[in-house]
C-alpha positions, 0 to 999 in steps of 0.5 A, a space after each residue: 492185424 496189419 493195420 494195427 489193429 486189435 484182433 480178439 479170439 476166444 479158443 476152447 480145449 484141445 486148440 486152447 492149449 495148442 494155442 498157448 503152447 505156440 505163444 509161449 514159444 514166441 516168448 521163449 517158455 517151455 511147458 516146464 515153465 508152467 509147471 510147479 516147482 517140485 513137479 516132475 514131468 510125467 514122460 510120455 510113456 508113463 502117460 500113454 494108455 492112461 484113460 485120462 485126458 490129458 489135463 493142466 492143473 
């Protein structure tokens, strides 16, 4: 806040990651650096039609 205070939100799926996807901008991560060493990214049209929910593990 702008006082200073501390300001906690709880955030659940899809707006979650939204969420730290943002944050981890402001540190200057990508979503490369959350994946596990070895792992590929699966490029987008891979991904499509895939009848999955988009999920991190």
């Amino acid at each position: 806040m702008l006082d200073g205070s501390t300001v906690t939100a709880v955030y659940e799926r899809g707006l979650a990651r939204l969420i730290q996807h943002e944050i981890d901008h402001l540190h200057g991560l990508l979503y490369t650096s959350r994946m596990r060493p070895g792992v590929a990214p699966l490029p987008v049209e891979e991904y499509r039609q895939t009848g999955h929910a988009w999920a991190y593990e």
